[in-house]
C-alpha positions as CSV (number, residue, x, y, z in Angstrom):
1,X,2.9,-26.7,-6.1
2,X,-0.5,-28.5,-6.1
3,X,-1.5,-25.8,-3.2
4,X,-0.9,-22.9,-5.5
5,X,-3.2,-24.5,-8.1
6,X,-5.8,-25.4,-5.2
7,X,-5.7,-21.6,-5.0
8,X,-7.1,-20.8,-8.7
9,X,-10.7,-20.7,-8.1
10,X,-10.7,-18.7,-4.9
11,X,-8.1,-16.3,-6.4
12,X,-10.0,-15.9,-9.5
13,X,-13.6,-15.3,-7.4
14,X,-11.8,-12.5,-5.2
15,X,-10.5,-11.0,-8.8
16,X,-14.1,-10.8,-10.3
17,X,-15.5,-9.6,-7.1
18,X,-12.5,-6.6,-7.0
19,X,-13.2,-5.5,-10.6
20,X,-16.7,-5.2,-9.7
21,X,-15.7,-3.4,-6.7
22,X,-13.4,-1.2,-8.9
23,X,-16.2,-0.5,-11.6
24,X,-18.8,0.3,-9.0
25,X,-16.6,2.8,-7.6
26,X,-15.5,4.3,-10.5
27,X,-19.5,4.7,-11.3
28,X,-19.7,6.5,-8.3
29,X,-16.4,8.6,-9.0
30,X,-17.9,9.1,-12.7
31,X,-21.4,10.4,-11.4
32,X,-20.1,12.9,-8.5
33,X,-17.7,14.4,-11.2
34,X,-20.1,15.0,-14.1
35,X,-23.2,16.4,-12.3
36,X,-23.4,19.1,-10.3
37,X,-22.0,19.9,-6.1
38,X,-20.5,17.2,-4.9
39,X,-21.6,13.9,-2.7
40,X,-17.6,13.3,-1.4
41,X,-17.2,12.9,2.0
42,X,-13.6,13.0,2.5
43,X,-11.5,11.4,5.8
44,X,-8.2,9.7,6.8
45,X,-8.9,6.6,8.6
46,X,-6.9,4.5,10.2
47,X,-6.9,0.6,9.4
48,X,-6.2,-2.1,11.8
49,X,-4.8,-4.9,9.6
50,X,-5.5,-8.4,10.2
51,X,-2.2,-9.4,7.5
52,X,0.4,-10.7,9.4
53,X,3.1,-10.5,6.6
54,X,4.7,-7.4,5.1
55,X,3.6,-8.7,1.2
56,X,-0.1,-9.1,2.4
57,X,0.4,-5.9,3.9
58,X,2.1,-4.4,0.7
59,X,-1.1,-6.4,-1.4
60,X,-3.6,-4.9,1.0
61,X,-2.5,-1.2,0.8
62,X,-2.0,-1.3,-3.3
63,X,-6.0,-2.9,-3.1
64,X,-7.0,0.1,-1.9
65,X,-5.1,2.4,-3.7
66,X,-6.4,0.7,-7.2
67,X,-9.6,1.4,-6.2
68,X,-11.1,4.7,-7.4
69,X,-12.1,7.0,-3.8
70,X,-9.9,5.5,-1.9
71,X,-5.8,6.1,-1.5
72,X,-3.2,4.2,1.2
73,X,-1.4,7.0,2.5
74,X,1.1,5.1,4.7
75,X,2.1,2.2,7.5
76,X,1.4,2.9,11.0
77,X,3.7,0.6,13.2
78,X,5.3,-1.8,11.1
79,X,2.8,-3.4,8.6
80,X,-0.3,-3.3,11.3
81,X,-2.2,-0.5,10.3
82,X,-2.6,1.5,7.0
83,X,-3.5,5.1,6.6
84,X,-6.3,5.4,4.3
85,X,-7.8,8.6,2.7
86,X,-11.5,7.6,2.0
87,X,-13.5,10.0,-0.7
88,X,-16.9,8.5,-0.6
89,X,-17.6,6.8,2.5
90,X,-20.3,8.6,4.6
91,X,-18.5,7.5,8.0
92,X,-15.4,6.2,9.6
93,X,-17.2,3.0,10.9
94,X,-18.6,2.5,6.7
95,X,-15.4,2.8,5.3
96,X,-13.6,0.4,8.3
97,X,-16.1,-2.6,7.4
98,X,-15.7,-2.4,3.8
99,X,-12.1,-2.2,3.9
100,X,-12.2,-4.9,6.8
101,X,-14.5,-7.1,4.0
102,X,-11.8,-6.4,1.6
103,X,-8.7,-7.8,4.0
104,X,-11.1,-10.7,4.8
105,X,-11.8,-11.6,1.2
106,X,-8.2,-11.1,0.0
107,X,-7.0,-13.3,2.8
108,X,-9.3,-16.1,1.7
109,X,-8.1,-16.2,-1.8
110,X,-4.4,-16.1,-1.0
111,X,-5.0,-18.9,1.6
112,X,-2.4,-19.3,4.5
113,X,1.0,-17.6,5.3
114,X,3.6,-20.3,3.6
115,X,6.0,-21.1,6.7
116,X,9.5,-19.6,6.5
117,X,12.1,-21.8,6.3
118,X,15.3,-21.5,7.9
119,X,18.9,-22.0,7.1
């Protein structure tokens, strides 16, 4: 119990840092849709994950999908790699290191894997 409240401050940095990262995208989303052509860039990418649990997994793939561009399209081999649909990312190698920067920061704020005990 104390562990989850050790947690607090790292869970609440990550969420300010993703509702920036949310309202800088949607800036972006905002400005290619109200002015004229368009800057999108689209792509399916494939995401190596670094999560070694299905709910990290399941957290990692709704992160993206909450954020405006971007859109988890499915699991590739268990819960090791996502298929990501990328709007706004001007290569594959761009939108990999941001969504890598993502995992890594999300991983830090849940901490640890809890150990699963048997019966």
């Amino acid at each position: 119990m104390i562990r989850s409240f050790a947690r607090l401050p790292q869970l609440f940095v990550f969420g300010l840092w993703f509702a920036g990262q949310v309202l800088f995208c949607c800036r972006d989303v905002l400005v290619d849709v109200l002015t004229p052509g368009s800057s999108a860039t689209p792509r399916v990418i494939r995401l190596p994950l670094a999560s070694q649990t299905d709910a990290r997994a399941a957290v990692m793939g709704a992160l993206i999908t909450l954020t405006p561009g971007t859109l988890t399209l499915g699991v590739v081999d268990g819960h090791h790699e996502l298929l990501v649909h990328s709007m706004y990312h001007d290569d594959p190698e761009t939108a990999l290191a941001e969504l890598r920067d993502m995992e890594a920061r999300m991983l830090r704020a849940f901490g640890p894997p809890r150990k699963e005990v048997s019966t």
